[in-house]
N, C-alpha and C positions, 0 to 999 in steps of 0.2 A: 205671467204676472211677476212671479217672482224676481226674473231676468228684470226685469222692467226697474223693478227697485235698487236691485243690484245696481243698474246700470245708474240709476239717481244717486244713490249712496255713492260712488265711485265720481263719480260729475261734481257732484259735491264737495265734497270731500278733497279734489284737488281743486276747487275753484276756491276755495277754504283752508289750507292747508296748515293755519295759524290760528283758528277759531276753536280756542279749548271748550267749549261749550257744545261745538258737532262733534270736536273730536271724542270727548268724552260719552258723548251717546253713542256713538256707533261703536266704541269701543265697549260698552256696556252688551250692543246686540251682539256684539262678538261672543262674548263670556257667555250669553244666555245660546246662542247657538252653537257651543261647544268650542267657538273657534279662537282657542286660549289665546295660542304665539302671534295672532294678528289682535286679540284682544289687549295683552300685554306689551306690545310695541306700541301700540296705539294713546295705551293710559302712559306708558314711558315718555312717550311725546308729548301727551300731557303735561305731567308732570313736572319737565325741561322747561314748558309755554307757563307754566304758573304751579312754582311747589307748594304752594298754598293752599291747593286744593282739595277740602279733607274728603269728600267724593271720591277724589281721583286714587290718590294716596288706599282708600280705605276697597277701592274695589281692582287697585293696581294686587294689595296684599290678599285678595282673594281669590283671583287670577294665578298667582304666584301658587297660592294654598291646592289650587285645585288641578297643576302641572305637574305633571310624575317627577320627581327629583329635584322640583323647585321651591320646596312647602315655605324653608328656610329664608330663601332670598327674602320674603314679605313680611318678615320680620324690619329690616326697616324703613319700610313704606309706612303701615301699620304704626310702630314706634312715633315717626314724622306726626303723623296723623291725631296722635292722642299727647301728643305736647300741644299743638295745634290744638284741640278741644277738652284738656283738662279732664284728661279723662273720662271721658264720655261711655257710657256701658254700652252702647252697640257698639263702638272704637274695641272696648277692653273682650266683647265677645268675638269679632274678627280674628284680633289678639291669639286670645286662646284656640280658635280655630287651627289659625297658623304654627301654633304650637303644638298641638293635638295632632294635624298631618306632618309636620317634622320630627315627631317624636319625639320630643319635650315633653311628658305627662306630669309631671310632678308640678310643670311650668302654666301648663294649660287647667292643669284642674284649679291649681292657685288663681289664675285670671279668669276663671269662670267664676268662680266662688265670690269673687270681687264684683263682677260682673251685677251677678244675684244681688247682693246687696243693694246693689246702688236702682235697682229696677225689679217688679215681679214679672218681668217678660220668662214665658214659660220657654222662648227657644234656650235662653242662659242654661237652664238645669237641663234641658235635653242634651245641647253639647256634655255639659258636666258628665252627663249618663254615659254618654259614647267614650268618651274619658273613662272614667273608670271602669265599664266592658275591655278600654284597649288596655288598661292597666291589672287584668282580669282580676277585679274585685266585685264579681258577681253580687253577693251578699251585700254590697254597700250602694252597688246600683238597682239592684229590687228596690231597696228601703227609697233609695233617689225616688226611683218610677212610682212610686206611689203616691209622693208626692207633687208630683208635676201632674198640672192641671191641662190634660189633655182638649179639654173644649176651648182654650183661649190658647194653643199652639198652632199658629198658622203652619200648614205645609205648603204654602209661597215663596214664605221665608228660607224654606230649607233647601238643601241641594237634592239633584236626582238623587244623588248616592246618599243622603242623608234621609230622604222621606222613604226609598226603600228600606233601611235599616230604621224607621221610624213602624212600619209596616212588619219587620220580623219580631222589634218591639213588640207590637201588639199582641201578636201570638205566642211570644215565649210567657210574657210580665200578667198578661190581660190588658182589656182597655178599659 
């Protein structure tokens, strides 16, 4: 079965090969099936087909965030992306994501903090928390975690390596 899709998704996809609309989905299954460097060519070709894309731009720079040594690069997809939408607080929390995997912290906890304001989406203040654990201010992310309202954080939202460390969370802070 699987072959079977593959093999449609690949049929597709060259019979399409200017259709930012496939391309952007298959490049999404890419990212969700781990498979970055064909996820990130894919949104790049996007991109080239229609920069305007805040979709494309916004899951190009999360792709980027979640490639060993490439956190930085998606900083300006991302950037692209929240001119394009006026600052948008999921735009401004990718943002900080990409910040927070490039080592930015000082930059990522500012654009979380922003983030938060402009929305009570409890992923905003979870980043925030992984933020200041990587900036080891223990003490100031207890106080965070008990304010974050764990029944309205979707762990859909998060990445594997984010809902595991949403899960050590639980057992160091409580839930």
């Amino acid at each position: 079965l699987i072959t079977n899709y593959e093999t449609v998704i690949g049929q597709t996809q060259n019979n399409f090969p200017d259709n930012a609309s496939l391309l952007e989905s298959i490049a999404t299954l890419r990212m969700q099936q781990g498979q970055l460097d064909e996820a990130i060519t894919l949104y790049e070709k996007v991109r080239n087909l229609d920069p305007l894309r805040i979709r494309t731009l916004n899951n190009l720079a999360m792709a980027l965030s979640e490639a060993p040594g490439r956190a930085a690069e998606g900083l300006d997809p991302i950037n692209s992306a929240l001119k394009l939408a006026n600052d948008n607080p999921e735009l401004l929390d990718t943002k900080g994501v990409v910040l927070l995997k490039a080592g930015r912290f000082d930059e990522a906890r500012d654009v979380f903090q922003q983030a938060k304001s402009k929305s009570d989406e409890p992923r905003f203040q979870f980043h925030l928390i992984l933020t200041l654990l990587a900036q080891n201010k223990q003490a100031e992310a207890e106080r965070a975690w008990k304010s974050l309202d764990l029944d309205k954080l979707d762990p859909a939202g998060l990445t594997a390596n984010e809902q595991e460390k949403l899960a050590t969370m639980k057992q160091e802070f409580g839930s």
